[in-house]
N, C-alpha and C positions, 0 to 999 in steps of 0.2 A: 308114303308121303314124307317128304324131307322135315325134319325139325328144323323147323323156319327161327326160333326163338337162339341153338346152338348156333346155327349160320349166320344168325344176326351179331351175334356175341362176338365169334371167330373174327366175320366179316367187318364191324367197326374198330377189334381190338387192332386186326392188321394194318388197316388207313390211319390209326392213331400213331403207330409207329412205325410207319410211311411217314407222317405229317414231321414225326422227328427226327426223320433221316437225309430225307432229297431236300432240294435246295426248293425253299417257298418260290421263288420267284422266279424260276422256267418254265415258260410257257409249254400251255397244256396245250396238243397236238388236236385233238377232236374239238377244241374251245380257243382257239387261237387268242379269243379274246380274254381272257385270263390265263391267269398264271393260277401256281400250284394253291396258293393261300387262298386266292379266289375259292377256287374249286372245294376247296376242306370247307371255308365258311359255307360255302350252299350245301352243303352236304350235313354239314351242321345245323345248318336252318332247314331243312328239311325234315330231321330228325324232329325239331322244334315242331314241328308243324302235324308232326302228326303226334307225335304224344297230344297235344293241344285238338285235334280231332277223335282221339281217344275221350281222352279224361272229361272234356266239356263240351264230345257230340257234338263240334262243329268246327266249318275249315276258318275260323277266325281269325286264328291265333297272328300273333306277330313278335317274329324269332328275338331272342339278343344280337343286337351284332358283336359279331365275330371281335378279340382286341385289337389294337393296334402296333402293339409290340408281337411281331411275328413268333418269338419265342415263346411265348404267352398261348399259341393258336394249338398245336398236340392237347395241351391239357382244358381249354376249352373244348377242343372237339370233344376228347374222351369222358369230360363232364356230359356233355349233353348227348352224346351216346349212351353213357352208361343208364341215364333217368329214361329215354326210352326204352331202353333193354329192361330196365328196372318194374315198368309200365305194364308192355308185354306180359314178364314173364309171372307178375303179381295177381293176372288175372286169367281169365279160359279161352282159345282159341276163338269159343263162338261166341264170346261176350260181345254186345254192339257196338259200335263204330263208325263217324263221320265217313265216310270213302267216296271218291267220284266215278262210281256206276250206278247202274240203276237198281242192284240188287240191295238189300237189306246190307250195310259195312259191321264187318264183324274187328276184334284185335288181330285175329289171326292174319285177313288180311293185310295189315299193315305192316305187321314180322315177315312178310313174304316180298311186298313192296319194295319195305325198306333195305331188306338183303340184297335183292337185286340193285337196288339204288348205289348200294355201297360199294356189291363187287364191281359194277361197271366201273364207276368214278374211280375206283382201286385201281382198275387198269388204266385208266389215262393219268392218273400219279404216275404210276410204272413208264410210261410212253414216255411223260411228260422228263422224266430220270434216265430213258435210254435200257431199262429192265424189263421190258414185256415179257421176256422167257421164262420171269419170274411167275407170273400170273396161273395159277390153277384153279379151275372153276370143273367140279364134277358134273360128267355128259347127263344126271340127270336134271342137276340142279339148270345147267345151263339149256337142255331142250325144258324148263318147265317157263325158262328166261325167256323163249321164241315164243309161247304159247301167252304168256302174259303180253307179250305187245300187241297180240291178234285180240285176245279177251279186254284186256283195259284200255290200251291205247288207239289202233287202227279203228277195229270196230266203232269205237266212240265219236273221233275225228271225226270221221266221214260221216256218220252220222248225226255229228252237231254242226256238219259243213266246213268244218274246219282245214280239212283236206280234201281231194278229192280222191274218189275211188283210183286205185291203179287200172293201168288201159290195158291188163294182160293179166292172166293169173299165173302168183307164183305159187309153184309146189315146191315146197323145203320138206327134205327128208332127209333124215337123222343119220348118219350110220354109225355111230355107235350106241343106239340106246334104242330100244325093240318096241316103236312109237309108229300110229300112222301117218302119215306124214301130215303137214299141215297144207291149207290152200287159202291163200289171200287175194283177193281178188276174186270177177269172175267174166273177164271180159277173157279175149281171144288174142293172142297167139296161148296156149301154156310152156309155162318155162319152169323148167324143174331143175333145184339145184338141191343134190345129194352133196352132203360132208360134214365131217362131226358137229355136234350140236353146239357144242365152242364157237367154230367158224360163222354158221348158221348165224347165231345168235350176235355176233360180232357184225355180223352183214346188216342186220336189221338195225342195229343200232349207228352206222354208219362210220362203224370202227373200221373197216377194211373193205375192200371191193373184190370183187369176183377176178377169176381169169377169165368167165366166160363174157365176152363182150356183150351179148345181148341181155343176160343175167344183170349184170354191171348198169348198163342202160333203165333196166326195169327197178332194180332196185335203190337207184339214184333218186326214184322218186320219192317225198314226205312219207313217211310209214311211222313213224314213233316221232312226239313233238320234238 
């Protein structure tokens, strides 16, 4: 199992300086509709947001906003990075926790959450800088990335109607990481799309599209909100 709490650390220390490098104000590629400052600030209130369903067991909370002197925004972010990291690592994986699934929310799951939150948006900083080559996410960390959108996110949608089911099922299988493959959906044609767990994970969140054109088609549809 990855240590969610180091990955957390890594992962907001690298967006904090990101946030002090590229330019705040180019537009982010996957969010057209903001730009990079945007992007730090939710990333930042999100952090907010779940220390605050940590600490007082509920999704209440309501974040600081972000400054208004762009140069001021690196060290807010790594402020309110750092009191989540602080949160986490202060108490036990299975300690409880506000979360939106049906199972009991522990800390743990939020250190895993949040990691994934942070590498994604890491890479549309990157995108958003003209850097994606920069971006390294380990094939296991990134196939546990695909598995999370099927457990938290898809499954739930659909289930609170918020989506609707996909009209096909897709098989994503990993090839670098000795996983079975995963299955979304369960309608008819199946479309299986093999390639590192990176890619995969990239697909589902609607960073990049397939070659394969009926793949592409199928996975244009909502699948992660």
């Amino acid at each position: 199992m990855p240590d969610w709490n180091t990955l957390l650390s890594d992962a907001t220390t690298d967006l904090a300086r990101l946030a002090g490098e590229v330019d705040l104000t180019a537009t982010v590629p996957a969010c057209p509709e903001w730009c990079v400052a945007d992007l730090v600030e939710h990333v930042g209130g999100v952090h907010q947001w779940a220390r605050h369903a940590i600490v007082e067991q509920n999704p209440e909370g309501t974040p600081e906003p972000a400054p208004s002197d762009l140069s001021a925004l690196p060290a807010w972010y790594a402020g309110h990075a750092g009191d989540l990291l602080e949160t986490v690592t202060e108490r036990e994986p299975t300690d409880p926790a506000w979360t939106f699934g049906r199972r009991v929310g522990t800390v743990g799951w939020w250190a895993r959450r949040q990691t994934h939150e942070t590498l994604m948006h890491t890479r549309d900083v990157l995108a958003a800088a003209g850097r994606t080559q920069e971006w390294a996410i380990d094939p296991v960390v990134a196939w546990d990335g695909v598995l999370e959108v099927e457990e938290t996110f898809y499954l739930r949608q659909v289930r609170l109607a918020r989506m609707e089911p996909l009209p096909a099922t897709l098989l994503l299988r990993a090839t670098d990481v000795d996983a079975d493959p995963l299955r979304l959906g369960d309608g008819a044609p199946l479309v299986e799309v093999a390639a590192p767990a990176e890619e995969l994970l990239l697909l589902l969140w609607h960073r990049t599209t397939s070659a394969d054109p009926v793949a592409a088609d199928l996975l244009a549809h909502p699948i992660t909100p």
